[in-house]
VOPA-70949 format. One record per residue: residue number from 1; x, y, z of N, C-alpha, C, O in turn. Coordinates in nm, 3 decimals, decimal comma. Layout:
<sites>
num;n.u;n.v;n.w;ca.u;ca.v;ca.w;c.u;c.v;c.w;o.u;o.v;o.w
NUM;X;Y;Z;X;Y;Z;X;Y;Z;X;Y;Z
...
</sites>
This chain:
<sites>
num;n.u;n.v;n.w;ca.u;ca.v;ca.w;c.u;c.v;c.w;o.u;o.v;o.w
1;-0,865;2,355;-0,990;-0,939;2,234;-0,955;-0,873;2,109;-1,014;-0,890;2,015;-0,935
2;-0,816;2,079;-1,105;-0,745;1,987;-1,223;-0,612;1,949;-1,156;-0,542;1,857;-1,198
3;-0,576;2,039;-1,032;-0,466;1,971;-0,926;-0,521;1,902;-0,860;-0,437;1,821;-0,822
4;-0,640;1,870;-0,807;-0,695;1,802;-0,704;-0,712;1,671;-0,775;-0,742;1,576;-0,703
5;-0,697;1,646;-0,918;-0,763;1,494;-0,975;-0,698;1,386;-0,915;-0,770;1,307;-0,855
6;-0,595;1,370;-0,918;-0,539;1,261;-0,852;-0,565;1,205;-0,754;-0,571;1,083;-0,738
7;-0,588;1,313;-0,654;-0,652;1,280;-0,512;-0,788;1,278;-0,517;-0,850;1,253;-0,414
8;-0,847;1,300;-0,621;-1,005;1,309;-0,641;-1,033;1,164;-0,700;-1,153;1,136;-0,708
9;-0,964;1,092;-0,733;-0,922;0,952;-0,768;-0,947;0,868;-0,655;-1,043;0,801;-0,614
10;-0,795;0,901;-0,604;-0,775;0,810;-0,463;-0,929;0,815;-0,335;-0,982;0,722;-0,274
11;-0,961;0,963;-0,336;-1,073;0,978;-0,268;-1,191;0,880;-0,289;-1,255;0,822;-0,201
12;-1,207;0,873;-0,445;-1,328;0,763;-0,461;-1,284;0,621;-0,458;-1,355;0,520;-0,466
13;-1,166;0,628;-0,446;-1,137;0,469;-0,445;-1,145;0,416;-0,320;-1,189;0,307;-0,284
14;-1,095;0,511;-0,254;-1,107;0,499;-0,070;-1,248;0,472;-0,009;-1,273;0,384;0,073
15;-1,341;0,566;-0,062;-1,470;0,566;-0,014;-1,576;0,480;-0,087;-1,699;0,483;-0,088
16;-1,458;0,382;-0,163;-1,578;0,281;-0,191;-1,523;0,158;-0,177;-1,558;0,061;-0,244
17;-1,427;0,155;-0,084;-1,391;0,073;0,006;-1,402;0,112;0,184;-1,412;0,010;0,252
18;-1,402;0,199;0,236;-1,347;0,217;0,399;-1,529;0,141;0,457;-1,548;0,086;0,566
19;-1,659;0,166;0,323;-1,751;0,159;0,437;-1,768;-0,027;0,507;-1,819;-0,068;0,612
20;-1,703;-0,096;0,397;-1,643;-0,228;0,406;-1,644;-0,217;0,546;-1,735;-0,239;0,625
21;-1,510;-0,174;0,569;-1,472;-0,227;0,740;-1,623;-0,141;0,839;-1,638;-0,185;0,953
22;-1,679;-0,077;0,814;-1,776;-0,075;0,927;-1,907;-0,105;0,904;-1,978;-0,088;1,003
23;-1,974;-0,150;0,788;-2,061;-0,268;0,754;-2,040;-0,405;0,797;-2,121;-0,462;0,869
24;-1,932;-0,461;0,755;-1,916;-0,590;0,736;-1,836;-0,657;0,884;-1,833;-0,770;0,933
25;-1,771;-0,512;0,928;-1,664;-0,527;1,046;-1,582;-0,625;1,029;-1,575;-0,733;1,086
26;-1,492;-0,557;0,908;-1,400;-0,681;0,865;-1,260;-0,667;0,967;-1,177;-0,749;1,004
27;-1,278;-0,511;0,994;-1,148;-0,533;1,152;-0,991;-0,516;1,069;-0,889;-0,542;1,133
28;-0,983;-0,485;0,966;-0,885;-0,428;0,892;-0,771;-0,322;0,966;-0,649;-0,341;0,972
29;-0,837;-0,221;1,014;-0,770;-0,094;1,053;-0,748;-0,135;1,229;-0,668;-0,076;1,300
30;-0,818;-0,224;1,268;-0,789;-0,254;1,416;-0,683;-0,314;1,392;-0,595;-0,257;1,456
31;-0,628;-0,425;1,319;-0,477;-0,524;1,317;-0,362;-0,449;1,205;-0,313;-0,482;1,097
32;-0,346;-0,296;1,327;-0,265;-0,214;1,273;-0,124;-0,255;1,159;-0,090;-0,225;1,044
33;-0,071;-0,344;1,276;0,083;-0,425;1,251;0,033;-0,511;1,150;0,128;-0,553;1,084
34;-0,094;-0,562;1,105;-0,102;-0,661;0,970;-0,081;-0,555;0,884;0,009;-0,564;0,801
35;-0,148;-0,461;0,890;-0,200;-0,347;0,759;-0,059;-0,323;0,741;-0,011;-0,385;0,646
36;0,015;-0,256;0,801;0,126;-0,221;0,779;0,245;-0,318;0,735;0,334;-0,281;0,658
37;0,240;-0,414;0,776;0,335;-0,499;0,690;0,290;-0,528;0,561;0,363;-0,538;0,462
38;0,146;-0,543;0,565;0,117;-0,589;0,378;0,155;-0,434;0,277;0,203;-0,436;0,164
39;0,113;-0,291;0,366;0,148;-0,185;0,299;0,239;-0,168;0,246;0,262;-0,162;0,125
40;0,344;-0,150;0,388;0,524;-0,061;0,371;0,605;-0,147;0,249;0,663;-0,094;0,154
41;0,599;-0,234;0,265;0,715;-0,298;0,176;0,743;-0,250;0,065;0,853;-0,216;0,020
42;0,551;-0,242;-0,018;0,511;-0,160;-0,181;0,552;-0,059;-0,174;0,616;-0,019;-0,271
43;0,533;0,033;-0,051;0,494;0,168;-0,021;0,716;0,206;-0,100;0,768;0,279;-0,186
44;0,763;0,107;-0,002;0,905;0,173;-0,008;0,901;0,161;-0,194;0,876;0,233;-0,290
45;0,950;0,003;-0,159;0,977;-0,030;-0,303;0,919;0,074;-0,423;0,999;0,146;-0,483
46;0,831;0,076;-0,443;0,728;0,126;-0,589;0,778;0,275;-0,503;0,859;0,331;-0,578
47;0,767;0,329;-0,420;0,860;0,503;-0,434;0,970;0,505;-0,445;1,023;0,604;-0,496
48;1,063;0,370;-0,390;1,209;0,378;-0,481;1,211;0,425;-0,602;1,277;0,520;-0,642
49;1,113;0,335;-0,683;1,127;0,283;-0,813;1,101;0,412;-0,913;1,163;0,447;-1,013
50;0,969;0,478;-0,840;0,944;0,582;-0,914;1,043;0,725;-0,900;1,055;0,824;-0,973
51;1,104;0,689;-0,777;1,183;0,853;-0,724;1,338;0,748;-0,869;1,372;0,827;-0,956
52;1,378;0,668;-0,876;1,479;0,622;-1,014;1,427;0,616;-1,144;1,514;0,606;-1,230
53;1,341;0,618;-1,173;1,271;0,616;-1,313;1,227;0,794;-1,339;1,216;0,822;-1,458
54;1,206;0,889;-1,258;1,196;1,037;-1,259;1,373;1,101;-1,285;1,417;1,194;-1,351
55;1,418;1,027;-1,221;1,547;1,065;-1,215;1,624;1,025;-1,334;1,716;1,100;-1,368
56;1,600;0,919;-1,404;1,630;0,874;-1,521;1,562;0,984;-1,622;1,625;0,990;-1,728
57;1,461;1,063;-1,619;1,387;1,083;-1,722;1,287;1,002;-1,808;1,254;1,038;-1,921
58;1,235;0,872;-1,738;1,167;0,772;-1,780;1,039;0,773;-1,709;0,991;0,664;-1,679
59;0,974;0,886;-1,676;0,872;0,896;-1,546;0,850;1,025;-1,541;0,942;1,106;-1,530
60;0,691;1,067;-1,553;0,664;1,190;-1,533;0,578;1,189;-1,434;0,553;1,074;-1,398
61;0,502;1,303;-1,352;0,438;1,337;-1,367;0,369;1,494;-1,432;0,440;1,592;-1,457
62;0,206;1,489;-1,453;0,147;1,603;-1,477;0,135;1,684;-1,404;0,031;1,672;-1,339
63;0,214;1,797;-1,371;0,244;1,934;-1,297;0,087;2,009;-1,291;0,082;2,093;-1,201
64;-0,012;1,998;-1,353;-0,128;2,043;-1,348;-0,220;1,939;-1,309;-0,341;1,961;-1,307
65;-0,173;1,830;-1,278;-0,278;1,709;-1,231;-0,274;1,681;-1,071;-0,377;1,644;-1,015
66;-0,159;1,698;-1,003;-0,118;1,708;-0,900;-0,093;1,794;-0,791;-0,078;1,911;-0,827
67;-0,085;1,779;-0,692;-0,096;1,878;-0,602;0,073;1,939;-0,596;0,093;2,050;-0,547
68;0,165;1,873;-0,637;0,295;1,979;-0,632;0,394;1,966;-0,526;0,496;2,035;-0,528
69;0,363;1,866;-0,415;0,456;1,849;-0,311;0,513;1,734;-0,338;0,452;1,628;-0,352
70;0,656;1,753;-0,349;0,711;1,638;-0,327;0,746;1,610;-0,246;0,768;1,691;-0,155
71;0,782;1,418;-0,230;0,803;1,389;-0,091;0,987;1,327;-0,075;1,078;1,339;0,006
72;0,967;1,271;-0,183;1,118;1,205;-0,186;1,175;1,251;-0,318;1,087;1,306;-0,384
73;1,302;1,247;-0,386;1,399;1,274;-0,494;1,269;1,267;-0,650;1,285;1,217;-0,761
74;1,182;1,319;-0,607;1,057;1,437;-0,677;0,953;1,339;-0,734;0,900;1,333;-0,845
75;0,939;1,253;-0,608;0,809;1,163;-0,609;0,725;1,249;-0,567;0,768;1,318;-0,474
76;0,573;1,280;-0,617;0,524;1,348;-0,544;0,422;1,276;-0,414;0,416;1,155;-0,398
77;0,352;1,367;-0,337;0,241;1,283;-0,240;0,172;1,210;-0,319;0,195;1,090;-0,304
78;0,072;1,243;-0,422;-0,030;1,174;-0,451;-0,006;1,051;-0,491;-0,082;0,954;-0,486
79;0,155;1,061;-0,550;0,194;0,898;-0,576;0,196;0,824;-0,454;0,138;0,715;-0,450
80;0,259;0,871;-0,351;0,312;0,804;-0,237;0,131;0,723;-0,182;0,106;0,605;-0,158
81;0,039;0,843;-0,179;-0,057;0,800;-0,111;-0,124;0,749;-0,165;-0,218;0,709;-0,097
82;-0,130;0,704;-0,362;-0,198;0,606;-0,408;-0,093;0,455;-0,358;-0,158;0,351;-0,360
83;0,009;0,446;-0,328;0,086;0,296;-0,316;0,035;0,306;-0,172;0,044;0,191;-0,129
84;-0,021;0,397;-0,061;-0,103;0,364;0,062;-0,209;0,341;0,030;-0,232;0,226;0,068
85;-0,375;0,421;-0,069;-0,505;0,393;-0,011;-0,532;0,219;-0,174;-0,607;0,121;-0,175
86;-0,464;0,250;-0,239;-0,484;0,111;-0,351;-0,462;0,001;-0,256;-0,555;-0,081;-0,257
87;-0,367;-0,026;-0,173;-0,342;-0,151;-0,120;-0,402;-0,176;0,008;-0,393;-0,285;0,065
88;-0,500;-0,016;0,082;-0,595;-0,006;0,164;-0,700;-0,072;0,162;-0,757;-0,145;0,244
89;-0,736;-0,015;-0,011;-0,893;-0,093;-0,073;-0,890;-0,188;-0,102;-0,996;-0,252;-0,104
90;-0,759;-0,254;-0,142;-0,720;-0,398;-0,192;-0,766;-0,465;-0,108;-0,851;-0,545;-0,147
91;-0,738;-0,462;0,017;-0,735;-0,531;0,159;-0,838;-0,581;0,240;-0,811;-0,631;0,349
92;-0,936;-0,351;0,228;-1,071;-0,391;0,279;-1,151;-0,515;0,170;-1,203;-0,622;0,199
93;-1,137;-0,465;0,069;-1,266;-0,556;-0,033;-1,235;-0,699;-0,005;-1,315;-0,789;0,016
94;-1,095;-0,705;-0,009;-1,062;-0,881;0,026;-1,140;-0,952;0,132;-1,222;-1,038;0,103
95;-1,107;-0,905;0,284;-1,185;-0,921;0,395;-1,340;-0,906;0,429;-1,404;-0,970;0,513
96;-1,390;-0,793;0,331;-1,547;-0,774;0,314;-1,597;-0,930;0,266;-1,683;-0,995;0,325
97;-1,501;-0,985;0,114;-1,530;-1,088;0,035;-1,525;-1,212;0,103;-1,605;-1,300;0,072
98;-1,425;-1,235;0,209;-1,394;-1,363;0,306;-1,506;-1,305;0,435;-1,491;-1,376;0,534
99;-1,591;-1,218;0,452;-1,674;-1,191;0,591;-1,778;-1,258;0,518;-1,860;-1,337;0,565
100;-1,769;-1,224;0,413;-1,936;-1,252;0,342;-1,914;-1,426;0,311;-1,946;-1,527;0,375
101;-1,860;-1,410;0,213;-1,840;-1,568;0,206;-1,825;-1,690;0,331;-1,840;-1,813;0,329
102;-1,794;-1,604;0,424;-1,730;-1,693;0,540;-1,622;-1,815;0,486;-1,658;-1,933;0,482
103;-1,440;-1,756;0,430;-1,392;-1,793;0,405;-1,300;-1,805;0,521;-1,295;-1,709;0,597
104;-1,220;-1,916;0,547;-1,116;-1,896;0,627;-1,011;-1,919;0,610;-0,986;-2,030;0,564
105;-0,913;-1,836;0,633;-0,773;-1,828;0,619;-0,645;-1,916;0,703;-0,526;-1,934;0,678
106;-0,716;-1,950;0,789;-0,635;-1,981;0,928;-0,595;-1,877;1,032;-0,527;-1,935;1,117
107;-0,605;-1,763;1,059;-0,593;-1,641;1,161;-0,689;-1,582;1,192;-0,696;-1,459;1,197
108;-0,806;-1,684;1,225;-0,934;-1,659;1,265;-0,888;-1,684;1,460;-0,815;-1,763;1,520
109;-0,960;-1,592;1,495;-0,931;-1,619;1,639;-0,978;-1,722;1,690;-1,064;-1,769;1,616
110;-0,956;-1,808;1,822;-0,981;-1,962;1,836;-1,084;-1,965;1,917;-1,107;-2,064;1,986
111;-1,180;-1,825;1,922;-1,279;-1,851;2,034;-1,388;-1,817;1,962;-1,500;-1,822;2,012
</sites>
């Protein structure tokens, strides 16, 4: 069970952000191509960083905390998919906070 923590992490972090977008209908996951440009960039970078800092010997992870698959030069998933659902929740809560507030950004649609 003590492999699953990591993702037992990400799980609650996720689910106390996703109900955001269908309460508030902040429309997050519909403006695919936004999500993904604010994601990938971290996503690469910070798994570069960690697949060179493992490789250095400056970077662990806990072999009993994790699920054990690696994805790149022995990053594992759960890393990869905390630099996806952290900058998920980052995103929803932001947009929940500008629905509620009625803040505007300027990429409000013109109708």
């Amino acid at each position: 069970m003590s492999r699953l923590a990591y993702v037992g992490v990400l799980l609650c972090i996720i689910m106390g952000s996703i109900w955001l977008e269908v309460v508030l209908r902040t429309r997050v996951l519909k403006r695919i191509w936004r999500l993904l440009l604010s994601i990938v960039p971290g996503l690469v970078l910070f798994t570069a960083w960690d697949a060179y800092a493992i490789s250095q010997g400056h970077w662990f992870f806990d072999l009993e905390k994790i699920l054990g698959w690696q994805v790149i030069a022995g990053v594992p998933i759960d890393e990869v998919l905390f630099f996806i659902v952290v900058p998920l929740a980052s995103i929803l809560t932001l947009e929940a906070v500008r629905a509620v507030w009625n803040w505007p950004v300027g990429d409000e649609d013109a109708s």
